[in-house]
C-alpha positions in Angstrom: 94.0 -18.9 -50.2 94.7 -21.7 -47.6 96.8 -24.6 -48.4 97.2 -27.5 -46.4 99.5 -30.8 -45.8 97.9 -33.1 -43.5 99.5 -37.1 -43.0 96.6 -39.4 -42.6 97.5 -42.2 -40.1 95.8 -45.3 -42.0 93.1 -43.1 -43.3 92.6 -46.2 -45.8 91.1 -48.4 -42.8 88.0 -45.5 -42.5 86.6 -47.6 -46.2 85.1 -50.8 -47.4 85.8 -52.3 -50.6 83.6 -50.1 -52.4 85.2 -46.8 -50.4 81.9 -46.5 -48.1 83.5 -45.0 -44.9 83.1 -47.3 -41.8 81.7 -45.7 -39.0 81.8 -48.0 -36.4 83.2 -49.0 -33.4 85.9 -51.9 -34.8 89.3 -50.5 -34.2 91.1 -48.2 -36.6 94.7 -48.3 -37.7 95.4 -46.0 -35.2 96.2 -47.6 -31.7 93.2 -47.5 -29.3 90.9 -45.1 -31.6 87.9 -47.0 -33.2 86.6 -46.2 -36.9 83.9 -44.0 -35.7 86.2 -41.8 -33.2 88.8 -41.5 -36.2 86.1 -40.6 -38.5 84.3 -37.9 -37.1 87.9 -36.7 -35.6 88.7 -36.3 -38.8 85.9 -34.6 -40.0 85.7 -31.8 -37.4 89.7 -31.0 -38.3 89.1 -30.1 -42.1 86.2 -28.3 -41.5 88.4 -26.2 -38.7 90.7 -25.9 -41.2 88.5 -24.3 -43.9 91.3 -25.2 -46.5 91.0 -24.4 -50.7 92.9 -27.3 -50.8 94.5 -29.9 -48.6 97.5 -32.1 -49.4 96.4 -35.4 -48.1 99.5 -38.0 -47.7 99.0 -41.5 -46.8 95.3 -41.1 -48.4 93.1 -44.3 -48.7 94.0 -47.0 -51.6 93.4 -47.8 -55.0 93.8 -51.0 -56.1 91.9 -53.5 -58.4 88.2 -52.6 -56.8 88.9 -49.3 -54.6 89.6 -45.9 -55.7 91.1 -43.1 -53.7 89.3 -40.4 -55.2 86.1 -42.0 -55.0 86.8 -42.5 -51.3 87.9 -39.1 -50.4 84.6 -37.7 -52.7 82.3 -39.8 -50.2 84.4 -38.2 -47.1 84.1 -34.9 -48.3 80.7 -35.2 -49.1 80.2 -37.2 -45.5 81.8 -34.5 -43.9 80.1 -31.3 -45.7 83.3 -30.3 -47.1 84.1 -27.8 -50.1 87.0 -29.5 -51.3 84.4 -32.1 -53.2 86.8 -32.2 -56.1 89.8 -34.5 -55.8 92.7 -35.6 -57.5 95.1 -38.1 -57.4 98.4 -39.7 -59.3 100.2 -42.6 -59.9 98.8 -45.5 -57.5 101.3 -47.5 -55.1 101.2 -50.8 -53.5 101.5 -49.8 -50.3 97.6 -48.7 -49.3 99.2 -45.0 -49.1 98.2 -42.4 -52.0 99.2 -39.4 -52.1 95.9 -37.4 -53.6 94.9 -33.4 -53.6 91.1 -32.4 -52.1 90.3 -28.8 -53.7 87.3 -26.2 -53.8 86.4 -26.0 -57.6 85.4 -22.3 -56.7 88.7 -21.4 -56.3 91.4 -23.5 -58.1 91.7 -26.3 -61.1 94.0 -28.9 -60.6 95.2 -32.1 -63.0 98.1 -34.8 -62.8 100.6 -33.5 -65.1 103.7 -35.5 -64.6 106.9 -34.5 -66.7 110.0 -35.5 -67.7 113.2 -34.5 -68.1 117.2 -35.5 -68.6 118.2 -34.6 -64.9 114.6 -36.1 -63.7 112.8 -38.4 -65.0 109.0 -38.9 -64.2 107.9 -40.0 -60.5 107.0 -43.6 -61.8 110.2 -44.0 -63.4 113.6 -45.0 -62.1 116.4 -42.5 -61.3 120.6 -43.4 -61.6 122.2 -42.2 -59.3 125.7 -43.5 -57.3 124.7 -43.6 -53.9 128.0 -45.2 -52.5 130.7 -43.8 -54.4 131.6 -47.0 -56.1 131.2 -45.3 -59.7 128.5 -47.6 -60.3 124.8 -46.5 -60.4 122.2 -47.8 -58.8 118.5 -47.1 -60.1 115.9 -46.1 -57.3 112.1 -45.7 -57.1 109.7 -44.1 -55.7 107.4 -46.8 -53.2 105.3 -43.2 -53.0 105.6 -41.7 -56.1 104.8 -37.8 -55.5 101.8 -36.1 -57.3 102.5 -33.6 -59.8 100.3 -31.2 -60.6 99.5 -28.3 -62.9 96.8 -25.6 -61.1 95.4 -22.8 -61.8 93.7 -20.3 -59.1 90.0 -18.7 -60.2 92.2 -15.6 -60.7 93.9 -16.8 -63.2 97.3 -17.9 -60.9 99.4 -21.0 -62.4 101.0 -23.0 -60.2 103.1 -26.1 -59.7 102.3 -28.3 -56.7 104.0 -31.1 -55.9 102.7 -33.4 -53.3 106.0 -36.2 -51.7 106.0 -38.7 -48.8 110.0 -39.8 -48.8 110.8 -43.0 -47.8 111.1 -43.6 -44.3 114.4 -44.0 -43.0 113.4 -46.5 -39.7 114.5 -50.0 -40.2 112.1 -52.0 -40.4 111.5 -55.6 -40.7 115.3 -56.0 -39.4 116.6 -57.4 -35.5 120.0 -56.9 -34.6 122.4 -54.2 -33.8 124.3 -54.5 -36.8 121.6 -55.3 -38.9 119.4 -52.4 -38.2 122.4 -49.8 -38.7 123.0 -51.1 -42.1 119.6 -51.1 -42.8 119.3 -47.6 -41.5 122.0 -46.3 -43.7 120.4 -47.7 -46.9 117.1 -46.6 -46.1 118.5 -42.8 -45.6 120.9 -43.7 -48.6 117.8 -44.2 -51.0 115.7 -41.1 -49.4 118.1 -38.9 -50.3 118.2 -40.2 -53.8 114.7 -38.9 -53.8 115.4 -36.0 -52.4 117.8 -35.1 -54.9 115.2 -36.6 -57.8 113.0 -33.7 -56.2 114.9 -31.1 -56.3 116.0 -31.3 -59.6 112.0 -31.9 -61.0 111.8 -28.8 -58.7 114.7 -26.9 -60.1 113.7 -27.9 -63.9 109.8 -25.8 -62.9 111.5 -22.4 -61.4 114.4 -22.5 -64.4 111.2 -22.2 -66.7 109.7 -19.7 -64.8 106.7 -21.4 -63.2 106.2 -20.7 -59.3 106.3 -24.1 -57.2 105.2 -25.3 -53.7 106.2 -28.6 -52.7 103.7 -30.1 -49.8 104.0 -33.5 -48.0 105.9 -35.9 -45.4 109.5 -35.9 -46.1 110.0 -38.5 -43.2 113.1 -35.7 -42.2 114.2 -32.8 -41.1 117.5 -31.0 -40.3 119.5 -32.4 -37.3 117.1 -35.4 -36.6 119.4 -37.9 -36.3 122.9 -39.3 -36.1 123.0 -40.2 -39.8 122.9 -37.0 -41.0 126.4 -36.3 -40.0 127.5 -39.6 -42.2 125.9 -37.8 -45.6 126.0 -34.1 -44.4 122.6 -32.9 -45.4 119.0 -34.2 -44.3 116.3 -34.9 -47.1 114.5 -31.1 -46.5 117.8 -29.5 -46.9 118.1 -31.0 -50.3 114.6 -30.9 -51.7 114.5 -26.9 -50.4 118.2 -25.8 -51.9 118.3 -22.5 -53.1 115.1 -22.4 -54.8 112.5 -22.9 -52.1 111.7 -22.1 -48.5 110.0 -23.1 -45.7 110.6 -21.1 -42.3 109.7 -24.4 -39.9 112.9 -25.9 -42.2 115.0 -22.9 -41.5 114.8 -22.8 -37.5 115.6 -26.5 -37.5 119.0 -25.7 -39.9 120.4 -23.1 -37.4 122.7 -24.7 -34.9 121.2 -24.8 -31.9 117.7 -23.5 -32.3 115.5 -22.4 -29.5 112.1 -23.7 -29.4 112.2 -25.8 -32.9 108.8 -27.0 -34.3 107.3 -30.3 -34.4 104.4 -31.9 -36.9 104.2 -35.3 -35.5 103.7 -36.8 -32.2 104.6 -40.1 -31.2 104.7 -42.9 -29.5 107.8 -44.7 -27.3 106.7 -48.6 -26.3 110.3 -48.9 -25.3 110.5 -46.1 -23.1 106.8 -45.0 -22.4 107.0 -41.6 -23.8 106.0 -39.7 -26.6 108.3 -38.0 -28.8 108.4 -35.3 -31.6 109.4 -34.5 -34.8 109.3 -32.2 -38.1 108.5 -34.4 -41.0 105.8 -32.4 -42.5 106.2 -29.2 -44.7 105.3 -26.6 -47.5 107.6 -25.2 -49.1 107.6 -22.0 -51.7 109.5 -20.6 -54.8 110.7 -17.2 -54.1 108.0 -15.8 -56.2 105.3 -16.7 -54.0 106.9 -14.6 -51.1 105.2 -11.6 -52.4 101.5 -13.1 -51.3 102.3 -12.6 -47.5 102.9 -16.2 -47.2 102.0 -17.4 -43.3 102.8 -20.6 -41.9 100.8 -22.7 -39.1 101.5 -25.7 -37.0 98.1 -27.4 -36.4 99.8 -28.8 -33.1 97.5 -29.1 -30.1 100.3 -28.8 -28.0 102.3 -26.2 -29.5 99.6 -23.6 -30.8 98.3 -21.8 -28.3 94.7 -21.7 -29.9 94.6 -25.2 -30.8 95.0 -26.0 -27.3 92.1 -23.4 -25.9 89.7 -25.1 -28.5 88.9 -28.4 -26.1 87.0 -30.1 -29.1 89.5 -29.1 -31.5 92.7 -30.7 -29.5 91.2 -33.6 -28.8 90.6 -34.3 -32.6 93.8 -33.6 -33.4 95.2 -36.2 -31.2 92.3 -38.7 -32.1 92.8 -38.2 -35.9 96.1 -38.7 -36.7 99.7 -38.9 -35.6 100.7 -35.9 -37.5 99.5 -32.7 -37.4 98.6 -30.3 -40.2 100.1 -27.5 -41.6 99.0 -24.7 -43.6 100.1 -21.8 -46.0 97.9 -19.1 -46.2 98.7 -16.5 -49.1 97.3 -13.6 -50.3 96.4 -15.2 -54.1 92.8 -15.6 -55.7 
């Protein structure tokens, strides 16, 4: 079985109103890459990919007229896919859905968010005191993650979560002073999240159930000077004790050689492109018993990626981030 996490840049520009894809030459969200490009781009990465199922994050909208599993049904269906089935959760207001695509051959899959003391559900509000002023404050979820209950045509049950943490860049703020605060409550409020996760994560493998956590958690050990301030990044956190993820693990040892990256990009500022972790799967223990194997869809990193000419170049045309996907010996 092959499961995949792939960030979308803007995938939600590729519809109309009535989530027809646009395949055209007006410009996309991404910078420089019409619909059309982005589109077909697209298209030729997931059927490279081959995937059961594919975690999409930042997927296109729902709102009062459009409907992100509509719109993902008419790309799959565009794009000769076999992920035709696809589910999503709780809607947001920010044009960025978090929604699973899956082969109905192989696997069921339904929203099934829960509840509990520790954690309440995703479109709640969680207490937490994030300053150490003995006062809670409550935070949300602008992406609250999909939770969902699947079973493989084998007979398998699972928990997969699909999350895209908040972002900690400042946005919307000028100023020296201004940004660094801003910076330090954005990070202040993704870790909240983080620990919201972990515990929704900790309350599935305390009752037994096997869990793998896909998605963007806008992170990653050792990315930047705030870290130091709190301690721990976001991944740390949402991984603990009870799941792993070996692209996490390089990043967490101290000065690691050759650490991996999922997202490419660009510098105005400085003219350069830069790179960074943010994207991962992550598995309970009991899962490490299916051969788990890991794979950076980076054009620049995996050697195959690269050799396939067709293939790199829709990977740079189709998104920002790259995918990455779990293969595991499970039917």
């Amino acid at each position: 079985m092959r499961l995949v996490t792939y960030n979308i840049e803007w995938f939600s520009h590729l519809f109309d109103q009535n989530d027809q894809l646009m395949l055209d030459n007006k410009p996309s969200g991404r910078h420089g890459v019409d619909r059309y490009t982005q589109g077909v781009s697209l298209a030729h990465v997931f059927q490279t990919l081959d995937a059961d199922a594919v975690m999409v994050i930042e997927a296109p909208n729902t709102g009062r007229r459009q409907r992100t599993v509509r719109a993902l049904g008419a790309f799959a269906a565009e794009a000769g896919l076999r992920t035709s089935e696809v589910v999503s959760g709780f809607a947001t207001d920010t044009h960025q859905e978090i929604a699973l695509m899956y082969d109905p051959a192989v696997l069921s899959a339904e929203h099934d968010p829960q509840a509990s003391a520790e954690a309440p559900r995703f479109d709640g509000r969680f207490e937490i005191d994030l300053d150490t002023d003995s006062v809670p404050e409550q935070v949300r979820f602008s992406k609250p993650p999909l939770e969902l209950k699947v079973l493989t045509q084998g007979g398998t049950s699972l928990r997969i979560i699909g999350a895209h943490l908040k972002s900690k860049a400042p946005y919307g703020v000028e100023g020296h002073d201004a940004i660094i605060q801003r910076a330090i409550e954005n990070r202040r409020t993704q870790l909240a999240q983080a620990i919201w996760l972990h515990r929704r994560i900790s309350d599935h493998v305390a009752a037994g159930e096997e869990v793998i956590l896909m998605g963007d958690l806008n992170d990653g050990p050792g990315l930047d000077e705030y870290e130091r301030l709190f301690g721990q990044s976001s991944v740390e956190i949402v991984m603990g004790q009870e799941l792993r993820d070996p692209h996490a693990q390089i990043l967490s040892q101290p000065r690691p050689g050759s650490p991996p990256s999922t997202a490419r990009f660009y510098d105005e500022e400085k003219k350069r492109y830069f790179r960074a972790c943010l994207d991962y799967v992550m598995i309970s223990k009991g899962l490490e018993s299916c051969h788990p194997r890991w794979r950076i869809w980076h054009p620049f990193e995996d050697a195959a990626c690269y050799a396939d000419e067709v293939l790199r170049e829709a990977l740079l045309l189709a998104s920002d981030h790259f995918p990455v996907s779990l293969d595991l010996d499970l039917t």
